[in-house]
C-alpha positions in Angstrom: 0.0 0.0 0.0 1.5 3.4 -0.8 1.8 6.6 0.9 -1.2 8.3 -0.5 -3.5 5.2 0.0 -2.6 5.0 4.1 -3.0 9.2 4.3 -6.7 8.5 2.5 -8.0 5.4 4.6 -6.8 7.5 7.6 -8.9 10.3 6.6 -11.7 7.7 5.7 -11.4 6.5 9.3 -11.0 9.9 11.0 -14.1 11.3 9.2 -16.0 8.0 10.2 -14.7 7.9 13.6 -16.0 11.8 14.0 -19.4 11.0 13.5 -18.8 7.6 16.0 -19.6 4.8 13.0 -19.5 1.5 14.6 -16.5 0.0 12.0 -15.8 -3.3 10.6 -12.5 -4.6 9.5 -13.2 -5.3 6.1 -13.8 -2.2 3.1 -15.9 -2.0 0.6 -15.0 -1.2 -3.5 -17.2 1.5 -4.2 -18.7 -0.4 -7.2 -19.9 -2.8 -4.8 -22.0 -0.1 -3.2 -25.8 -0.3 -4.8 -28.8 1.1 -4.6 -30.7 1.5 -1.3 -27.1 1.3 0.7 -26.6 4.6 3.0 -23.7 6.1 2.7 -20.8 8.9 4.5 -19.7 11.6 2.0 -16.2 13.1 2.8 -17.9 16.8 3.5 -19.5 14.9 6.7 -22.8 14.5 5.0 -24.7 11.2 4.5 -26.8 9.8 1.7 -28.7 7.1 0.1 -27.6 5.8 -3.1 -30.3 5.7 -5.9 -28.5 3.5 -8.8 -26.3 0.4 -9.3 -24.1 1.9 -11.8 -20.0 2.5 -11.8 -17.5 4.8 -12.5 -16.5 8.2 -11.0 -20.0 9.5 -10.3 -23.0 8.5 -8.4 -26.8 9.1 -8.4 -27.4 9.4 -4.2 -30.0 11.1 -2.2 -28.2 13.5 0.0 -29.1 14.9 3.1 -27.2 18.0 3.4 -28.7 21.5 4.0 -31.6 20.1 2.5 -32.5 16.9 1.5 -32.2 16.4 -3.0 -31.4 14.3 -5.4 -27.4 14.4 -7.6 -24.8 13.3 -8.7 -21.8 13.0 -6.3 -18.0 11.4 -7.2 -17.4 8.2 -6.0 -14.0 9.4 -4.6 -16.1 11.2 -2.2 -17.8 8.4 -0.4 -16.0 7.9 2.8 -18.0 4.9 4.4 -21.0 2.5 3.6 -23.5 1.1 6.0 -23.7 -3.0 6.5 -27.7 -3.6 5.3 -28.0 -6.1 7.8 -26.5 -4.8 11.0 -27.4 -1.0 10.6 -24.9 0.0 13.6 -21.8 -1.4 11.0 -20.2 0.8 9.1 -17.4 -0.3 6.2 -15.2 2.2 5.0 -14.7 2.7 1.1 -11.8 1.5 -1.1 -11.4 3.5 -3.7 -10.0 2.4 -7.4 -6.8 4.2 -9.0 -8.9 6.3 -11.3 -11.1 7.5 -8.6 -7.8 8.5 -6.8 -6.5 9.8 -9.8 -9.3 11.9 -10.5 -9.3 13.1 -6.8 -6.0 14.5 -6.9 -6.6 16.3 -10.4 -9.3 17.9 -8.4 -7.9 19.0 -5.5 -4.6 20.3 -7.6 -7.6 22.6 -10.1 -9.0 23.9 -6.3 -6.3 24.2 -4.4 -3.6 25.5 -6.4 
């Protein structure tokens, strides 16, 4: 695992462990995350996602200021929750592109 990986699961898991998420062990790819699972965005906000597809962006219900439907990038997911035991939580692993495309992003804002 390279630097950059362990500096993003350890934001994954401090953002999760702010809003006290009950963690497993295991992650989850976020093309294994489907429709209906709830979900931890990395701006602190939660939503429900509203399609099966994959890729870099997602159709999710968010609950933010107010509550509306859009897109939001995969590379922002932080954590899912387990559909069977709603007091788990798995945190996401994200693919290269979705990393890739993270870092573009933050080097457009940030620079």
């Amino acid at each position: 695992m390279t630097q950059s990986n362990n500096a993003q699961q350890s934001m994954n898991w401090a953002l999760a462990n702010a809003h006290s998420l009950e963690l497993s062990g295991g992650f989850v790819k976020t093309n294994e995350i489907k429709k209906g699972h709830r979900v931890l965005l990395s701006n602190g906000w939660y939503a429900t996602m509203m399609d099966n597809l994959k890729g870099q962006t997602r159709l999710a219900m968010v609950e933010g200021i107010y509550k509306e439907a859009g897109s939001v990038y995969s590379h922002d997911i932080v954590a899912v929750q387990d559909k069977d035991n709603e007091d788990l939580w798995h945190l996401v692993q994200h693919t290269a592109s979705q990393k890739k495309l993270r870092g573009w992003i933050e080097e457009q804002f940030n620079s």
